[in-house]
TORMARRO-262109 format. One line per field, with one value per residue (C-alpha): residue number from 1; residue in one letter; y, z, x negated. Coordinates in steps of 0.5 Angstrom, whole numbers, plus 500, padded with zeros to 3 digits. Example, Ala and Ser with C-alpha at 12.3 -4.5 7.8 and 13.67 -1.06 7.14 Angstrom:
// TORMARRO-262109
num <- [1 2]
residu <- [a s]
yy <- [491 498]
zz <- [516 514]
xx <- [475 473]
END
This chain:
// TORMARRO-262109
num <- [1 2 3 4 5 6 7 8 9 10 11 12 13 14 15 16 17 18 19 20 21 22 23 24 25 26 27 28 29 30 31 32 33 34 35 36 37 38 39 40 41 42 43 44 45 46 47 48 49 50 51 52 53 54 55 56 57 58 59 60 61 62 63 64 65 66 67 68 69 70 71 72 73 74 75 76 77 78 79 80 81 82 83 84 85 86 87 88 89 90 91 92 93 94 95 96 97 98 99 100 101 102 103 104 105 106 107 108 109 110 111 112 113 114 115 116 117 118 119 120 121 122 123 124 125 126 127 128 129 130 131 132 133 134 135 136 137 138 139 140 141 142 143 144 145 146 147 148 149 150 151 152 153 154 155 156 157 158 159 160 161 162 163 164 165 166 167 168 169 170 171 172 173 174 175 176 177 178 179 180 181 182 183 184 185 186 187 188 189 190 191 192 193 194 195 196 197 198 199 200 201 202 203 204 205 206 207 208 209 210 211 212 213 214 215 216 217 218 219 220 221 222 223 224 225 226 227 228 229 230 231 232 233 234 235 236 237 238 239 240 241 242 243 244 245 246 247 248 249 250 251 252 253 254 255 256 257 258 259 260 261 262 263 264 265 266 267 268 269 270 271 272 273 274 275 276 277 278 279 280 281 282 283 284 285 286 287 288 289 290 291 292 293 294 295 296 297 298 299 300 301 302 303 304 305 306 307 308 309 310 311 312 313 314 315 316 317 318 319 320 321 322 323 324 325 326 327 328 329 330 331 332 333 334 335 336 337 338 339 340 341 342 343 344 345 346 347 348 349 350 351 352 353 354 355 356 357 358 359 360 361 362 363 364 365 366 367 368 369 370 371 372 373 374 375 376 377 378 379 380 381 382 383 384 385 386 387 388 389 390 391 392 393 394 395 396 397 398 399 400 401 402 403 404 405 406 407 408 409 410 411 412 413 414 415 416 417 418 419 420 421 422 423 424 425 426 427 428 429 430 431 432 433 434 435 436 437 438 439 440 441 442 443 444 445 446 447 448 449 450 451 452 453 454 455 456 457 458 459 460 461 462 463 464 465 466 467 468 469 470 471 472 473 474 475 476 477 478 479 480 481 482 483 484 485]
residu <- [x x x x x x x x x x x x x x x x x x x x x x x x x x x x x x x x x x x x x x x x x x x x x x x x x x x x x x x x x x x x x x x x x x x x x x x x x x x x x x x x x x x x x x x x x x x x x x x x x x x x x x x x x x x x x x x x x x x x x x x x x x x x x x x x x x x x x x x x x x x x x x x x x x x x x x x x x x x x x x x x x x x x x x x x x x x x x x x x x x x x x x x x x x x x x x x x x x x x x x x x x x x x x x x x x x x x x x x x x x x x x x x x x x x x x x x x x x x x x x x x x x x x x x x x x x x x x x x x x x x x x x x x x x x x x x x x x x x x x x x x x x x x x x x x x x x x x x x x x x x x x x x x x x x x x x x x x x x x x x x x x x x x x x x x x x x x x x x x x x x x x x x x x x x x x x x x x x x x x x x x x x x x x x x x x x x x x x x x x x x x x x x x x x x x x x x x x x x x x x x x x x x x x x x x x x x x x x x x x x x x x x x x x x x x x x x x x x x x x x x x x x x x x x x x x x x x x x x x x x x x x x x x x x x x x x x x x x x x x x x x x x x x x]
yy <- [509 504 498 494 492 485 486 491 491 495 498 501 498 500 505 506 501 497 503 501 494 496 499 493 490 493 492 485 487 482 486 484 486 486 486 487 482 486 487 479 479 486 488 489 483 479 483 482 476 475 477 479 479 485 486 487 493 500 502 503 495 494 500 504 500 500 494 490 493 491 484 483 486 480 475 476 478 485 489 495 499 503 508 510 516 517 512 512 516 522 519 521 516 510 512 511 505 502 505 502 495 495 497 501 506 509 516 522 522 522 529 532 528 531 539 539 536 542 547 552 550 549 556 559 555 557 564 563 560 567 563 568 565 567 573 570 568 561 557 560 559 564 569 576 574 573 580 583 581 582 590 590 588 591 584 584 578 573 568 560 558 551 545 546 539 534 536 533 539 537 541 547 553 559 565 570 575 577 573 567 566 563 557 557 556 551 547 547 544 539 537 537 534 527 526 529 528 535 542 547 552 557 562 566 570 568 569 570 565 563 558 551 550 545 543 536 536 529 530 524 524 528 535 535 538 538 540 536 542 545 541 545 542 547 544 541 540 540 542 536 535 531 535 535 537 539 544 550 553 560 561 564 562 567 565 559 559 563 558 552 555 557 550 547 553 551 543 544 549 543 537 534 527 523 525 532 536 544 547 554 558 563 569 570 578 580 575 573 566 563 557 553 545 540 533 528 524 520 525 522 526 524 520 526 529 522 524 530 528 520 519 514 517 511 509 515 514 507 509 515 509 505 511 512 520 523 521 527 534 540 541 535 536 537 536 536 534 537 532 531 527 525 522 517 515 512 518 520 526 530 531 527 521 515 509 502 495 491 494 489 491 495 496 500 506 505 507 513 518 514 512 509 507 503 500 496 490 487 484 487 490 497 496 502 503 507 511 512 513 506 509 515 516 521 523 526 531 535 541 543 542 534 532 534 532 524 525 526 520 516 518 520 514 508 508 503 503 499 497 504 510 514 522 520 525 530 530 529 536 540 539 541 547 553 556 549 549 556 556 560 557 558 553 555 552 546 550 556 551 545 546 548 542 537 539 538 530 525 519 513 506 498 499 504 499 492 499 499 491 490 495 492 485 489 492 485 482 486 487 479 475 480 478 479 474]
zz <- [481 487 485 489 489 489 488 486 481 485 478 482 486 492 497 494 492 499 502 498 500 507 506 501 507 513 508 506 499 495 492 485 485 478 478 473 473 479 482 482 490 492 499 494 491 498 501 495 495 487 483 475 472 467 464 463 468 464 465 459 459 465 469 464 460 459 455 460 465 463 461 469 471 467 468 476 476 478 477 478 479 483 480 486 485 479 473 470 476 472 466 462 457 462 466 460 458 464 464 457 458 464 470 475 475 483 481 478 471 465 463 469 469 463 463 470 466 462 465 461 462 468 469 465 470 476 473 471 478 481 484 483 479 478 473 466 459 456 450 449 443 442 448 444 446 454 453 450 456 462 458 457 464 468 470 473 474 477 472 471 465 465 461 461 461 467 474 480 478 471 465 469 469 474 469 473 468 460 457 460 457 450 454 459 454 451 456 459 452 452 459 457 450 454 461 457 450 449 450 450 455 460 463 470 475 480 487 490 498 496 500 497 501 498 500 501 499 497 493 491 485 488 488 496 496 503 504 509 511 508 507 507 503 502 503 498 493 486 485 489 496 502 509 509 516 516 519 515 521 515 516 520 522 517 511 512 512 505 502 503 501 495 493 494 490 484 485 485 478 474 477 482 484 488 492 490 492 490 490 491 492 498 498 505 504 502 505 497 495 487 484 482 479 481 483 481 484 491 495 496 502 504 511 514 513 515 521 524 521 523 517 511 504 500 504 501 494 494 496 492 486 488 489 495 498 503 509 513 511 512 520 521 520 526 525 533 531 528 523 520 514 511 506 505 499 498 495 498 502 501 493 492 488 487 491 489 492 497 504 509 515 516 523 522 528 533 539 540 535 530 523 517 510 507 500 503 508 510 505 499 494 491 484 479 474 479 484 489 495 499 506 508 516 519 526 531 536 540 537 532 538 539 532 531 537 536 529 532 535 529 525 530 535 532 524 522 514 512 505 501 503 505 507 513 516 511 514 521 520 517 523 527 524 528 521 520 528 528 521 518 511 503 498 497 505 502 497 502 508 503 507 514 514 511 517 522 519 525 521 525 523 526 528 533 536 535 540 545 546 546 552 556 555 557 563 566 565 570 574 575 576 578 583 577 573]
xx <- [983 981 977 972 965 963 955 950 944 939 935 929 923 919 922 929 931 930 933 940 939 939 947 949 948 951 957 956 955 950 944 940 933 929 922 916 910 906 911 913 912 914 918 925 925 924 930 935 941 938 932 931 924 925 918 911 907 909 916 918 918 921 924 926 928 936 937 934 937 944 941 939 946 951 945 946 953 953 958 956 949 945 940 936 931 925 926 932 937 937 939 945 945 943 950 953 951 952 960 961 958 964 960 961 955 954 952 955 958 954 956 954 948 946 949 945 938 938 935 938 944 945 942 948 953 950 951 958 959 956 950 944 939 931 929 927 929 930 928 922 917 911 908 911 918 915 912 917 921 917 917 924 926 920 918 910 906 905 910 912 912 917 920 927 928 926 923 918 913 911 910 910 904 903 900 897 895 896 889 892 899 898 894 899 903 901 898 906 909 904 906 914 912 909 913 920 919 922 918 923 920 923 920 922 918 914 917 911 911 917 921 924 930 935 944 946 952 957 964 969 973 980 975 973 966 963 956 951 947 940 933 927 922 917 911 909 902 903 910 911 915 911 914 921 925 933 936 930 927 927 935 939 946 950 945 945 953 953 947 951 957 954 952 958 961 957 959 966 965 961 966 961 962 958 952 948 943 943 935 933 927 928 924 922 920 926 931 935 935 936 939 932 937 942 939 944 942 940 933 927 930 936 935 933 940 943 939 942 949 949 953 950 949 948 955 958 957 959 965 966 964 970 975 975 977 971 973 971 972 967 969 968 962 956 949 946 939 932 929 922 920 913 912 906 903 897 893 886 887 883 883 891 886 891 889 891 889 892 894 890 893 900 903 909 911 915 919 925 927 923 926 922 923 919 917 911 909 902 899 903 899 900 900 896 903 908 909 905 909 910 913 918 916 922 923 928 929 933 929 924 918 921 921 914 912 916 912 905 906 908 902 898 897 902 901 896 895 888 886 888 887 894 895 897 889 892 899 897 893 900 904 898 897 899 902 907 908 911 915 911 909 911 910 902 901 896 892 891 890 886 879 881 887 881 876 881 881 880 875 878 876 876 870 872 877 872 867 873 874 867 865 872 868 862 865 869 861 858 863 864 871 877 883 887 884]
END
């Protein structure tokens, strides 16, 4: 059914949502912001047509509250919704109510929402589909049914306990050994029990150098699925991404044809809609690839798909939300480029501690193949209640070679932040690194490099440039008057 969109209520903050403001402009199409206290002067709110104050600093008063959310959108006059990434984007329930109160929900349906959630279910989905999936059990309860398992199946050391519900790294523990398990086990309930309020756990084995390689992949509502190509995501700390590139330096051209028609084999079985993305962990030592989740959402990472392919994913969904068939089919698609993406948050890089305050000064990079998505801007402050990413910094190149170099001149020359700490050093590292520049790496890179990509920090501060204007005056004193003066 065809409809049409006449504003959207943008329910994030920060980079996503300035991020699908930039499309709701190229389409002409109003935005509303809504905003919690501290963030009463952030970047999303001066870009929108209209703003809504929903609440307090915690989330659970202002960005996760439903409620309010829907309030804004009535009060606004929007008529549909868009959820951006983190908060409520993965949220059945939030879909839901966003359909029944007569909205247009921008996203995927809330029962695939919800199917794909569940670790578990979505993992006898994929088996049904014929995707292969990670040795391991689910809904686990006591450490005698993992040894049981690890006995039956011949399954050695190391495993990773996981929460069946929710992502981004949380609620997951690597066990080495037999004496760690019951405190493994324990810790990762407690993590799922606070970030998911649900501690079903699983627990799968271990691939050892494993590497997280993910398909974009749109659909709309009349059962086209096309896939945009991989992603590779593998260097990542703490179960979190911070380098993204696409295409993945790790597959040939046979796998990744056998990868992405895996993840679109899969998408078509659920009745996928929208924009999705398939995560697998590929196992460098033996070539195979496994079925990690489905993001039902918008990736943090999409721009570099949009990079090499020139289309815009947040267009896609808004069309697939008013009825729209794909415009493309799967030979229409041509990726022609290598993209890079980092991912800046204000953390100090050498030990991840968050940083918050005022950013004093920000000079944005500039210049060929350069593209950056940013939730900040100089003189903004980065509030302590959310997350700490403030700026996506993606390049391009004709090659793997050329986009790490346009992103050694991004970070290493043009990129100015003062006022917090970044991972822009750490960063500047990683793709200097003889192991990134060659490809070689797994999801343990950081851990294993920590103390050797830390030396490689280069200290550079203001007074560095305040030395450099002085010695030009110095050298214009003593050399008196010039011509071209």
């Amino acid at each position: 059914m065809k409809k049409t969109i006449k504003k959207i209520l943008v329910a994030n903050r920060g980079v996503p949502a300035v991020r699908i403001m930039h499309t709701c402009r190229d389409r002409m199409i109003p935005t509303t912001a809504v905003y919690s206290t501290p963030d009463r002067l952030a970047h999303h709110v001066f870009m929108a047509d209209a703003a809504v104050h929903i609440g307090e600093a915690p989330p659970i008063e202002s960005y996760l509250n439903m409620d309010k959310m829907i309030h804004a959108a009535f009060q606004s006059k929007a008529d549909a919704v868009h959820p951006g990434w983190g908060f409520l984007a993965e949220n059945a329930e939030f879909a839901q109510r966003v359909m029944d109160a007569g909205l247009t929900w921008i996203g995927p349906s809330p029962d695939v929402i919800r199917t794909m959630g569940d670790k578990i279910q979505a993992k006898v989905l994929a088996q049904k589909a014929n995707v292969p999936t990670i040795p391991g059990i689910s809904s686990v309860t006591d450490i005698e049914q993992i040894k049981k398992w690890m006995k039956d199946e011949g399954v050695s050391f190391p495993i990773m306990i996981k929460a069946a519900a929710g992502g981004g790294g949380r609620g997951m523990v690597k066990v080495e050994g037999g004496g760690e398990l019951a405190q493994a086990l324990a810790q990762a309930r407690s993590e799922a029990r606070k970030a998911f309020g649900d501690e079903t756990m699983l627990v799968e084995k271990y691939i050892e150098n494993g590497r997280h390689i993910e398909v974009q992949a749109v659909a709309d509502e009349y059962g086209n699925v096309v896939h945009l190509y991989e992603r590779e995501c593998t260097i990542q700390r703490r179960n979190q991404k911070i380098i993204e590139e696409a295409p993945s330096p790790t597959l040939d051209k046979d796998l990744r044809q056998e990868i992405c028609s895996t993840a679109v084999r899969l998408l078509k079985e659920i009745g996928y809609t929208s924009a999705g993305t398939v995560e697998f962990l590929f196992d460098s030592s033996t070539r195979k690839f496994y079925f990690l989740e489905v993001n039902t959402r918008l990736q943090v990472e999409h721009g570099i798909t949009e990079l090499i392919t020139g289309l815009d994913i947040v267009g896609i969904m808004l069309d697939v939300a008013m009825g729209r068939k794909l415009p493309f089919g799967q030979s229409d698609i041509h990726p022609n480029r290598w993209a890079l993406e980092v991912r800046l948050n204000a953390e100090d890089p050498k030990n991840f501690s968050p940083s918050f305050g005022t950013i004093t000064r920000l000079q944005v990079p500039m210049g060929p193949n350069v593209r950056v998505a940013t939730g900040v801007y100089e003189g903004a402050d980065i509030p302590p209640y959310y997350d700490s990413l403030f700026m996506l910094l993606m390049t391009a190149g004709a090659d793997r070679a050329d986009a790490i170099r346009v992103m050694d001149r991004s970070l290493g020359g043009n990129l100015r932040v003062e006022g917090i700490k970044t991972l822009q050093p750490l960063l500047l590292s990683i793709i200097r690194h003889p192991g990134f520049i060659a490809g070689e790496f797994s999801t343990r890179f950081i851990e294993e490099h920590m103390d050797e990509l830390i030396s490689m920090f280069k200290e550079k501060n203001s007074e560095d440039e305040v030395l450099k204007i002085a010695r030009y005056v110095a050298e214009i004193s003593a050399l008196g008057p010039q011509k071209w003066m």
